[in-house]
C-alpha positions in Angstrom: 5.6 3.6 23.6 8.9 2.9 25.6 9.4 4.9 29.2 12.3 7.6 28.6 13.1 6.7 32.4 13.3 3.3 32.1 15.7 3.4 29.1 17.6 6.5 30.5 17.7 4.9 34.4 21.2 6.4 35.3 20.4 9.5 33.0 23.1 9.8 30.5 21.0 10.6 27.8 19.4 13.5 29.6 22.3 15.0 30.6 24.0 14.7 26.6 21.3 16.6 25.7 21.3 19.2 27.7 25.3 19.5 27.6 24.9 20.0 23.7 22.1 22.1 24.2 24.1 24.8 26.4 27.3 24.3 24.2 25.0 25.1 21.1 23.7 28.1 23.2 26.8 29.4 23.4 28.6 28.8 19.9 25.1 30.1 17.8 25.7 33.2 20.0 22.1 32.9 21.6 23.6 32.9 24.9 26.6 34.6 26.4 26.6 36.6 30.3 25.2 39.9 29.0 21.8 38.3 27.4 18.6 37.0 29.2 19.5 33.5 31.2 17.5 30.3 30.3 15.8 28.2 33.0 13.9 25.0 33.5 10.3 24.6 32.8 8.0 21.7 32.6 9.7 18.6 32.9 13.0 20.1 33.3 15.0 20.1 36.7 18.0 21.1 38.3 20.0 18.3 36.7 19.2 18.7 33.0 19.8 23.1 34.2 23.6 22.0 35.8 24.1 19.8 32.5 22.8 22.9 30.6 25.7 25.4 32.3 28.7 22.7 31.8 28.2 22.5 28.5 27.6 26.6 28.2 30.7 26.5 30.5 32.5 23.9 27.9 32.0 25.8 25.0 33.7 29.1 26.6 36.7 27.3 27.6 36.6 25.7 24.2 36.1 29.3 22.8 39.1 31.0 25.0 37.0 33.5 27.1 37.5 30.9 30.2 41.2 29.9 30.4 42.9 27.4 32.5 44.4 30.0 35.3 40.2 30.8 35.8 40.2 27.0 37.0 40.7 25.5 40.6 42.5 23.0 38.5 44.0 23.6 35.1 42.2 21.2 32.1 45.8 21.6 29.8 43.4 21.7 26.9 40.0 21.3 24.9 41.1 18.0 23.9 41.5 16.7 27.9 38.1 18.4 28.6 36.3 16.0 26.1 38.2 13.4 27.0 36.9 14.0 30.6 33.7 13.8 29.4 34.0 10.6 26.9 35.1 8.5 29.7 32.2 9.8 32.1 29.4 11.0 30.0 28.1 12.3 33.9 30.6 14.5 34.8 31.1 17.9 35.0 34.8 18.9 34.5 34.2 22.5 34.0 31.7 23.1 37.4 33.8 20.8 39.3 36.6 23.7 38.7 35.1 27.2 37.8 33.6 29.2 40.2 33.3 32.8 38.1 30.8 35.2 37.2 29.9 33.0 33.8 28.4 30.3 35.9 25.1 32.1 35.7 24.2 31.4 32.5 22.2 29.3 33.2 19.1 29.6 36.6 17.4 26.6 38.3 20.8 24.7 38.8 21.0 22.7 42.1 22.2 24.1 45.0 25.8 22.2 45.0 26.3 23.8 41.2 25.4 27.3 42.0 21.7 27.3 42.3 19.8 29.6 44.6 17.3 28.2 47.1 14.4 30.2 46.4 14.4 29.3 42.9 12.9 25.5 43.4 9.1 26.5 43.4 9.6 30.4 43.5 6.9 30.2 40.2 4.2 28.8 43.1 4.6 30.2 46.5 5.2 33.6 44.5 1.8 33.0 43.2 0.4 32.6 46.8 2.4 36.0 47.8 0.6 37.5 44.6 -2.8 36.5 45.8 -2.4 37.0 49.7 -1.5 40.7 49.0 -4.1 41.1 46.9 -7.0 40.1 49.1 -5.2 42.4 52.1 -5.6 45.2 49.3 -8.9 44.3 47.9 -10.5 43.1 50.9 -13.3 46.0 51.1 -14.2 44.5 47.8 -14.7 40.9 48.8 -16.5 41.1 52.4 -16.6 37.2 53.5 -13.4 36.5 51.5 -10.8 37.8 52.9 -8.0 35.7 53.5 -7.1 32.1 52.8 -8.8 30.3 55.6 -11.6 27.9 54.3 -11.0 29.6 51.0 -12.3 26.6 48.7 -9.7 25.8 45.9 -9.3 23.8 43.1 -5.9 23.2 41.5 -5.3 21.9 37.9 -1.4 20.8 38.0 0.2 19.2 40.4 3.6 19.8 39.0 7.0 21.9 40.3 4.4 25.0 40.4 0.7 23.9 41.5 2.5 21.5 44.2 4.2 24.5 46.2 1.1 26.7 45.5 -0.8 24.1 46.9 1.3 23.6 50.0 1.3 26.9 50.4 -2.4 27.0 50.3 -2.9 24.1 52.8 -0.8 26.0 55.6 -2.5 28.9 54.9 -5.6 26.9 56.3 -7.5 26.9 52.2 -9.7 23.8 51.7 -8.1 22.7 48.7 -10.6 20.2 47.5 -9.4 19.3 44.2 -5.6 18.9 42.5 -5.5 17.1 39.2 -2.5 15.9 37.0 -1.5 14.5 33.5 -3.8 11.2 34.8 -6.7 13.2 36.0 -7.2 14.1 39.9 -8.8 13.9 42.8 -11.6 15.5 44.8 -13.0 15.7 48.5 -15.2 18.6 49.8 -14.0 18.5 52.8 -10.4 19.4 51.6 -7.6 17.4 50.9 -4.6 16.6 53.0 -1.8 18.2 50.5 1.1 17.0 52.5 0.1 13.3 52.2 -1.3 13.6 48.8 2.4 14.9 47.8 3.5 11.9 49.2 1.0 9.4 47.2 2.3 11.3 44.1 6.0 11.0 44.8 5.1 7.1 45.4 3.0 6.5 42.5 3.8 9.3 40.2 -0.2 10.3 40.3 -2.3 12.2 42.5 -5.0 9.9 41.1 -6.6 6.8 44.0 -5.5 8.5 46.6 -7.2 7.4 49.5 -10.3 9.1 50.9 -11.1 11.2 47.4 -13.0 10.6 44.6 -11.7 10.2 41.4 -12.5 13.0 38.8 -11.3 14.1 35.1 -9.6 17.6 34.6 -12.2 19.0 32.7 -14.5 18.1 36.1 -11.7 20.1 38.5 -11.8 23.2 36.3 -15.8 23.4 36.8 -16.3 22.8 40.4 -18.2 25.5 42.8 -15.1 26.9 44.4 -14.2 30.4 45.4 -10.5 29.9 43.8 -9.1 28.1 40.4 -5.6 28.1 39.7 -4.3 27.0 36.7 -0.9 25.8 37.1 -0.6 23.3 34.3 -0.2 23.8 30.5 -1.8 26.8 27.9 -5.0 27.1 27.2 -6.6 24.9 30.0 -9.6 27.6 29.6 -11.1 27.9 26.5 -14.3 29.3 24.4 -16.4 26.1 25.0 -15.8 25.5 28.9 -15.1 29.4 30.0 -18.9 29.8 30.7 -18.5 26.6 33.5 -15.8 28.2 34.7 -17.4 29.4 38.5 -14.8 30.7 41.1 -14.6 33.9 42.2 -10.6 34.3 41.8 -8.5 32.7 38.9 -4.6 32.6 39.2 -2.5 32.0 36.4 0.2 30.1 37.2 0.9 28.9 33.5 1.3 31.1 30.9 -1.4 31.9 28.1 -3.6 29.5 30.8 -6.9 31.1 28.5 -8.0 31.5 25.4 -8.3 35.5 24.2 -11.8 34.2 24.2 -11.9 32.7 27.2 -10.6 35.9 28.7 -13.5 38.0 27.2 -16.3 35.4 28.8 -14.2 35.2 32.2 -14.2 39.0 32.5 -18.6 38.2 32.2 -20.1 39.0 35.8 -20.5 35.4 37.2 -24.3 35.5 37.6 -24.2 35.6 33.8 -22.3 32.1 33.6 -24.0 28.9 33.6 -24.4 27.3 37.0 -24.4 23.4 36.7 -23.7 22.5 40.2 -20.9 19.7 40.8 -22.5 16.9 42.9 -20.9 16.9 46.6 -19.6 20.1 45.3 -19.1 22.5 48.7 -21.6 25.9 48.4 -18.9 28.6 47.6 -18.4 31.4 49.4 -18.6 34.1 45.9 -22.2 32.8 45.9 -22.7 34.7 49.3 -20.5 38.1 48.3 -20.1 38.2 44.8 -23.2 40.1 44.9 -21.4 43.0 47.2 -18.2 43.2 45.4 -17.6 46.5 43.1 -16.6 44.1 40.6 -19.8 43.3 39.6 -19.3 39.5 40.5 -16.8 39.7 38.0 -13.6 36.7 38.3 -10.7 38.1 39.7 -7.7 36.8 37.6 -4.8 37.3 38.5 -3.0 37.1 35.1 0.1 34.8 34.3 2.6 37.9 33.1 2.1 39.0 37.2 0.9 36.1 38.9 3.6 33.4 38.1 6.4 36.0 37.6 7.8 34.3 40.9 9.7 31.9 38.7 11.5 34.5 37.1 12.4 36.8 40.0 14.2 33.6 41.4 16.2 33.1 38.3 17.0 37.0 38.6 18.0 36.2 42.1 20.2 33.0 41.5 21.8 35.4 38.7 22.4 38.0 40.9 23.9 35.3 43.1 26.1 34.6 40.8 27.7 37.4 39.1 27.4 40.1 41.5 29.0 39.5 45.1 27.2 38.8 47.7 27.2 39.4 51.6 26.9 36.2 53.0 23.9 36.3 54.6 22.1 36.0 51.3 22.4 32.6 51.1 20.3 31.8 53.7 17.2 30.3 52.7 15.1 32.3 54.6 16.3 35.7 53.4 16.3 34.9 49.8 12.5 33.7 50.7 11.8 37.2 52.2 12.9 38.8 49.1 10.7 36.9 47.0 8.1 37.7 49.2 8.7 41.6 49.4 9.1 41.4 45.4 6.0 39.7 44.4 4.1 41.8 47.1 5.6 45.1 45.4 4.5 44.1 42.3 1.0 43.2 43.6 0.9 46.8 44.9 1.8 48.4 41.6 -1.0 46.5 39.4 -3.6 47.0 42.2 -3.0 51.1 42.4 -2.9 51.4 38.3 -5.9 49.3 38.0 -7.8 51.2 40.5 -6.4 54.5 38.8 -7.1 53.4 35.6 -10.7 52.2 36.6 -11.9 55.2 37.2 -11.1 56.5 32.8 -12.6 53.0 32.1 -14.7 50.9 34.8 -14.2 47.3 32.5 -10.2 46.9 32.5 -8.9 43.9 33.4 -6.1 43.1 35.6 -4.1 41.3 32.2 -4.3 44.8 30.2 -3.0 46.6 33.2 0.3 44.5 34.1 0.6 45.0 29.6 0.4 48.7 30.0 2.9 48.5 33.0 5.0 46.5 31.1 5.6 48.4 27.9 6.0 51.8 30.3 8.8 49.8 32.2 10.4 48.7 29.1 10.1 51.9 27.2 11.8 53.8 30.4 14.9 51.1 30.6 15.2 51.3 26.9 15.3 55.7 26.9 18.1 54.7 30.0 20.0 52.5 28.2 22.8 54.7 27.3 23.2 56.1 30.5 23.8 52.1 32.6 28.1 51.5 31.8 28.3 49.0 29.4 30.4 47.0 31.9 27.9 46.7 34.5 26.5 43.8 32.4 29.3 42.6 30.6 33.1 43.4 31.9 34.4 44.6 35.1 31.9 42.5 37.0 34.3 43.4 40.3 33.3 46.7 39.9 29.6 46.3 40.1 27.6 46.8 43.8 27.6 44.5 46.4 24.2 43.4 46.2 22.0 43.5 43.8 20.3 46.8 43.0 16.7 46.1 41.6 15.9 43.6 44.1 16.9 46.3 47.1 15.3 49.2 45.5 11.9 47.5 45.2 12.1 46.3 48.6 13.7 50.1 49.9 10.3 51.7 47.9 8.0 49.4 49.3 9.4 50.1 53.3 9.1 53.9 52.4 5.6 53.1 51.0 4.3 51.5 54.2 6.0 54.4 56.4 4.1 57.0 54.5 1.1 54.6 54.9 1.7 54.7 58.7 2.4 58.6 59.5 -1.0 58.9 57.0 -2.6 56.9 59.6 
């Protein structure tokens, strides 16, 4: 079979397709400003997302809504657009001169075509925000395992989203001992330097021989002895005939529909009813030591993909907001848009931690997966009973009129501060 890459070196291809894809988007009437916003996911990058918003872009010039006096420089007409685009299959006519609210159509763009910072690997580091909170909340529960440092983990996926989780693991001082890919991966009990692994990757487009680990197959990094799995690759990773190997204490989602609905019933098993075939060179995990004291019951800990890896989507809600909403300045700075990732995947963490506990107590065996559901559907059920009362034009016209930030990223983070000042006069 021929390599895409080699045949599409300068990308022309990749970028036709994705132009036609957005234009089709647009003319079929799947997308338009007031509907949900596509964005990139395996395989698909900030180029093929900036190809996917000119041609979005190219079809609503085509269409009338964007005109020529919306331009920095006026096309004259549809026919001059494609011929733009006929003699440079590469460029980008209509981002080169539009700079309205309609250029968020489309999230994960780069940052010179409207894309947000936080959005490259938002779906992994907010995973690691997800989990850090919850071991600060839940830490009665888990005595020895507390917090991150010598936390054994193994990682299946080493793509956009187990890569940053990963990284963020490694400076969090985790032992992550195993990361696998499409190839296979690579293990070494004594943890694995991430930042130079990355680097092998990059250069040889495999975590696999990298120097100083061993070799192993993906089934083999799902079944190690390690406190933490996370499954950042493809669906159902985790199914019926491996889920009673599966032995970590702590299983994060960060791909959706990562198990089986049978899987999920055996994960949710107390661990000492799993089978227990040791891994050879495999590191003793920590669970062994104070599963036995959790109020779980030595039950896994998952941290489900509909809350876990919702990072990715609260950065393509930011980059939006980015977008069609005006801005202070300040927001583009990296480091702010980080901190509202942070505070938002926190938040969250805080809302399915107090409803499971609340919950727990009507019935002791819910999972973690039925509780972010019943949040869900009460969330959606209390937008859809306020539809009538949001202005029409907030989402659609009149987009000058709308706040200067964007509201549901601020409230959450307003409602958490109050939280943790009631928390502290409490104290």
């Amino acid at each position: 079979m021929p390599d895409i890459k080699e045949l599409d070196k300068e990308g022309i291809e990749k970028a036709r397709i994705a132009r036609d894809y957005g234009y089709q988007q647009i003319m079929s009437g799947i997308l338009d400003i007031s509907k949900d916003k596509p964005a990139g996911d395996q395989n698909v990058g900030s180029f093929d997302c900036d190809y996917m918003e000119e041609g979005a872009l190219e079809a609503l010039y085509e269409k009338g809504i964007i005109a020529d006096a919306d331009l920095s420089e006026p096309l004259g007409s549809v026919e001059e657009l494609r011929r733009l685009v006929q003699q440079n299959p590469l460029s980008t006519p209509m981002l080169d001169r539009y700079d309205g609210p309609h250029l968020g159509l489309v999230t994960g763009k780069s940052l010179e075509r409207g894309g947000a910072f936080v959005r490259t690997g938002a779906t992994g580091r907010g995973i690691f925000y997800c989990a850090e909170r919850h071991l600060e909340l839940m830490r009665d529960e888990f005595a020895e395992v507390s917090n991150f440092k010598d936390m054994t983990v193994s990682i299946h996926g080493a793509g956009k989203v187990g890569a940053s989780y990963a990284l963020m693991l490694y400076n969090a001082g985790a032992k992550v001992v195993s990361l696998t890919d499409i190839d296979g991966g690579v293990f070494n009990p004594d943890g694995l330097n991430i930042l130079e692994l990355l680097k092998h990757r990059e250069k040889t487009g495999s975590v696999v021989h990298f120097p100083g680990a061993r070799n192993i197959t993906n089934e083999e990094g799902l079944e190690l002895n390690v406190d933490r799995i996370a499954l950042c690759a493809t669906e159902d990773v985790i199914h019926i005939q491996n889920a009673d190997k599966i032995k970590a204490a702590f299983e994060d989602d960060g791909a959706n529909g990562a198990a089986t609905p049978e899987a999920s019933t055996e994960l949710n098993k107390p661990l000492a009813e799993r089978e227990r075939s040791d891994y050879p060179e495999s590191p003793k995990p920590q669970w062994l030591r104070c599963s036995r004291r959790t109020k779980s019951g030595g039950r896994c800990q998952r941290l489900t993909g509909i809350w876990a890896n919702s990072g990715g989507v609260i950065g393509s809600y930011l980059e939006k907001a980015f977008n069609l909403l005006k801005q202070p300045e300040e927001f583009k700075d990296p480091v702010v848009q980080e901190e509202m990732l942070r505070e938002l995947m926190r938040a969250t963490t805080d809302d399915v931690i107090e409803e499971h506990r609340r919950l727990k107590t009507q019935k002791p065996d819910i999972t973690f997966a039925q509780v972010c559901r019943i949040l869900a559907i009460r969330r959606l059920a209390k937008a859809e009973s306020q539809r009538e009362e949001v202005p029409r034009r907030y989402f659609v016209e009149g987009l000058e009129e709308t706040p200067a930030h964007s509201p549901v990223a601020f409230e959450v983070i307003e409602q958490r501060q109050r939280r943790q000042e009631a928390m502290a006069q409490a104290a």
